[in-house]
Each structure stands twice: as structure tokens, then as C-alpha cells.
N, C-alpha and C positions, 0 to 999 in steps of 0.2 A: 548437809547444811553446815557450817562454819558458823561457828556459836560465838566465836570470838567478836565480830561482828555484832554492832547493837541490835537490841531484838527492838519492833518495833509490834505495836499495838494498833490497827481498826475498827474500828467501832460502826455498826452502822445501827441505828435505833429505824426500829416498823411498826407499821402500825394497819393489818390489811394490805398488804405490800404484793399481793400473788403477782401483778401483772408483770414485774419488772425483777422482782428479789434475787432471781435466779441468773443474770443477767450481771448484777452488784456482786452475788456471790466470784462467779464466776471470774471477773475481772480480781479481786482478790486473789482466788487459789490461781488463777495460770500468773501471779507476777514473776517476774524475772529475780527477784529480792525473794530470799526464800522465809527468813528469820522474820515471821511475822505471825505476832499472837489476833487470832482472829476471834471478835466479839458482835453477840447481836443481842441486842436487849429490844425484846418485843411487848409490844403495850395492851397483851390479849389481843391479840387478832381472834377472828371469827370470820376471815374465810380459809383459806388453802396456805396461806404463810407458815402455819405451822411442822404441816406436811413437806414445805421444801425447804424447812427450816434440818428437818430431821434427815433429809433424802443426803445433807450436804455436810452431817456430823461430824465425818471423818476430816473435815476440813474448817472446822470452826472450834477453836479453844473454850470457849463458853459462850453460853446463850440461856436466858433465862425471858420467859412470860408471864407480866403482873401488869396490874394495873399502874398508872406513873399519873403526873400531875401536870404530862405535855411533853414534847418535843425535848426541851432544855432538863427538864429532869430525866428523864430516860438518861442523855446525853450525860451528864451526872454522875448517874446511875455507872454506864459505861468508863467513865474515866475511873474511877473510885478505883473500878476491879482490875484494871490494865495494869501490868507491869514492865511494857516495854520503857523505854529509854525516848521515845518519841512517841507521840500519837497521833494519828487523822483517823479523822470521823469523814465518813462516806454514806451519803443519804442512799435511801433504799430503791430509788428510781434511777439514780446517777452511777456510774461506773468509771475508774481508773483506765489510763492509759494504761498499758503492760508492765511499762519501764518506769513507772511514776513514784514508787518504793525505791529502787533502785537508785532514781536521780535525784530525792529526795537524801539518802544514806549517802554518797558517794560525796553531796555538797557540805552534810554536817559532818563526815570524817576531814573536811578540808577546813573547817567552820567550825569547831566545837561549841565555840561562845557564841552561834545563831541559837534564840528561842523558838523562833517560829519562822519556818522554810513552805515558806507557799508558790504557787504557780499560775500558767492562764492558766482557762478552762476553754471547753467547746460550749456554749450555748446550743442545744438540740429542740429544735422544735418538733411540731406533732407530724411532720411529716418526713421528720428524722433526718432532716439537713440540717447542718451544722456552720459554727462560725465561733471563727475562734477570738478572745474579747482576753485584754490585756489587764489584768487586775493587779498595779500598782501605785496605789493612788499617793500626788500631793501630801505632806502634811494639812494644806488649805482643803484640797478634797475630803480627807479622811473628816477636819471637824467639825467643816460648814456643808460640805455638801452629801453629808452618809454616803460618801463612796467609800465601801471597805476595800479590805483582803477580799478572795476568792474563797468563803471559809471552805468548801467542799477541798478545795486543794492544799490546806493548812496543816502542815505537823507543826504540833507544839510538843517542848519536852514536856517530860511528865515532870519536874522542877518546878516550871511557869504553872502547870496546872495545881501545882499544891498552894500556891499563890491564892490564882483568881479561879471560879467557877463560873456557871453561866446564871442569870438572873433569871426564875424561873417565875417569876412576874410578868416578865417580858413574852407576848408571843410571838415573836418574829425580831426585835432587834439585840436579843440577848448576846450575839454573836458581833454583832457591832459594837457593843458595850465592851465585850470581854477583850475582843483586839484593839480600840479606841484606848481601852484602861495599859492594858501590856504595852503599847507603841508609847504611850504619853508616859509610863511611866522608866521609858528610857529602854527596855529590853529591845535587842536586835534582832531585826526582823529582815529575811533574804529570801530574796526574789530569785525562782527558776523563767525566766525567759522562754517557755516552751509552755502548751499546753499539756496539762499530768488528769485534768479528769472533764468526764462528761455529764453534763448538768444539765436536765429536763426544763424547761422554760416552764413555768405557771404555778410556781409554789407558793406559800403563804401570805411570803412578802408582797407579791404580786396582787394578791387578793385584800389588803387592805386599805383603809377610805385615807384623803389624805388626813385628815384629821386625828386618825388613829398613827398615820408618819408619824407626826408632827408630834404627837403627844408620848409616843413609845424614844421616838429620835431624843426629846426633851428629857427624861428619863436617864434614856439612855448614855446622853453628854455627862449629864451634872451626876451621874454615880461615877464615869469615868475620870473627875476633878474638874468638868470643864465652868468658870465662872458665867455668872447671870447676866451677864454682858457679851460673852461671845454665845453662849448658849439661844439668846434671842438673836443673834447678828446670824446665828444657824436655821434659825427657824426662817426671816426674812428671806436669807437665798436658796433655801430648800423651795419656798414657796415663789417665789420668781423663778426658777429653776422649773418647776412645775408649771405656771402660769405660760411660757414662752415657749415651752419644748411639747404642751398637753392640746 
């Protein structure tokens, strides 16, 4: 391993995770980038997560089991203890391409002054085809239409993270908050043109009313600075946006 090289930090928070965890791990240890502190902060599981939590020791730099106040504090939890030079968080269902460390490190030694290096992703549905979705959005996208980053595919330094945390209020836009606040607040944000990980269709976001959008998205603008004037011009095209496309 060549230490000279930045060490970088993953994080993935479980919660009950048996079906997939091994699968997340796995994509981790075989990367091509070897200089990576691996973390899992588990939220008490109570089925098998634990046992292939422990199967996979020799290849995970910490891991700890308590109880958390959700997703975003775990997540938290995770960045606090990370000591790498970068960090991405990888959910427990999702996995990394091989080389996605690799082209991640290889752009911030070209880039130092990037905060945050993200990529596409594959959208995986339940019958495990794939399609690959380009997460670059607009400034107009990112504050009228909550189209983010691809957070699955986001290293941030750990600098920007002593900055901003994630709102643990939030169940599901806290991540749009946190990149909405870093982008508006001028920090450089670079795009890999390639897909770097693999994302399970049907996650939280997916499962809320649009009302809870609307109200979480609302939230979510005006802690990122966004005024009472473009924050309702946001709610209007989310909701047209919805009304056309639903």
C-alpha cells in the first residue's frame, strides 16, 4: 500500500442489512485503491448483519452497534470517526464499481481544490437490470427542481465536512440540504462522467407522500440560504413537475 497517497474513508450505516451487506462489503475490500479506512456504523441490527459484520473484521477499520436517531445521524456518527482526506458513504444495499476509489483519487490528485467529486450511478432494479442516469444537475435543477448530486457516489473532504453536517430532522432530504448548502455556498463540486456505484431503486425517498416532498424539500432550501421567494417558485415546479410527469 503506498501511504503517501490520500487515505480515504467509507462509511456505510445498517440497519437489518443481511440481504445485501456482504455484497456492499465486498465491493469495498476487492477496490483497486487500496488506502481506504473502512467504516460501518450499525443501528442494532437484530437479524444476521452482525454476524457478517464480524465474518468481514479483517477488512473493516471500525465498526460499532447502538442505537442512532435515523439514517443521517448514524451517517454523523460515521463522518465524526473517519480520518481519511475524503469521504463517501455507501448505503448498505448499493455497491461500488471496482475502480470507483481509484477515479475518485486519481481526479482529486489532479484537483486538489475539488470539495466534492461525485459520479453517475446504475439505477438496479429488483430484477437486477440496470441503467445508467447521469447525476449533474443545472444550478436551476439543483434549487427548483431537488435534483441533486448522486449522494451514493459523493466523496467530500473531510474539511467541507467540519463545515456542514447532515440535518437529522430531515428523513430523507438531509442529503439534498447538505449538497444544496456546499454548492450555494461556492465550494467546487466535480463531476466523474462515468458510473462509480450501484443504487437499489426503492429507498426512502421513494416512499414519501408528495406532501412530505414538499415540506422536507421546504426545509431543506431555506436552511441551505435559499429566500421565501425562490423557495415557493420551488415548491410550484416541483409540484408541476409532479402533476405532468405522475
Amino acid at each position: 500500500m503506498n501511504t503517501s497517497l490520500p487515505l480515504v474513508s467509507i462509511i456505510t450505516v445498517v440497519y437489518n442489512g443481511e440481504n445485501y451487506l456482504q455484497q456492499t462489503i465486498d465491493s469495498v475490500k476487492n477496490q483497486t485503491y487500496k488506502n481506504i479506512e473502512y467504516i460501518i456504523i450499525d443501528g442494532g441490527s437484530t437479524d444476521n448483519t452482525i454476524n457478517i459484520i464480524k465474518k468481514n473484521q479483517d477488512h473493516i477499520s471500525y465498526w460499532i452497534s447502538e442505537s442512532d436517531k435515523g439514517l443521517y445521524d448514524a451517517m454523523n456518527k460515521g463522518v465524526k470517526i473517519a480520518k481519511g482526506e475524503l469521504i463517501g458513504t455507501i448505503n448498505s444495499d448499493d455497491w461500488y464499481e471496482l475502480d470507483a476509489v481509484e477515479l475518485v483519487v486519481n481526479l482529486y490528485l489532479k484537483d486538489p481544490s475539488a470539495k466534492v467529486i461525485h459520479g453517475n450511478r446504475y439505477d438496479v432494479n429488483q430484477d437486477n437490470t440496470r441503467k445508467e442516469y447521469i447525476y449533474n444537475p443545472s444550478i436551476f435543477k439543483l434549487k427548483y427542481l431537488s435534483m441533486t448530486f448522486s449522494h451514493p457516489s459523493m466523496f467530500v473532504t473531510k474539511e467541507l465536512y467540519k463545515k456542514y453536517s447532515y440535518n437529522i430532522a430531515l428523513t430523507s432530504y438531509a442529503d439534498y440540504q447538505f449538497s444544496l448548502t456546499a454548492f450555494l455556498s461556492g465550494n467546487k463540486f466535480v463531476h466523474i462522467n462515468k458510473p462509480i456505484v450501484n443504487f437499489r431503486v426503492g429507498g426512502i425517498s421513494g416512499q414519501l407522500s408528495l406532501r412530505e416532498e414538499l415540506d422536507q424539500g421546504f426545509v431543506a432550501r431555506k436552511n441551505a440560504g435559499m429566500n421565501i421567494f425562490e423557495n415557493v417558485f420551488a415548491l410550484f415546479t416541483r409540484i408541476l413537475k409532479k402533476t405532468i410527469f405522475s
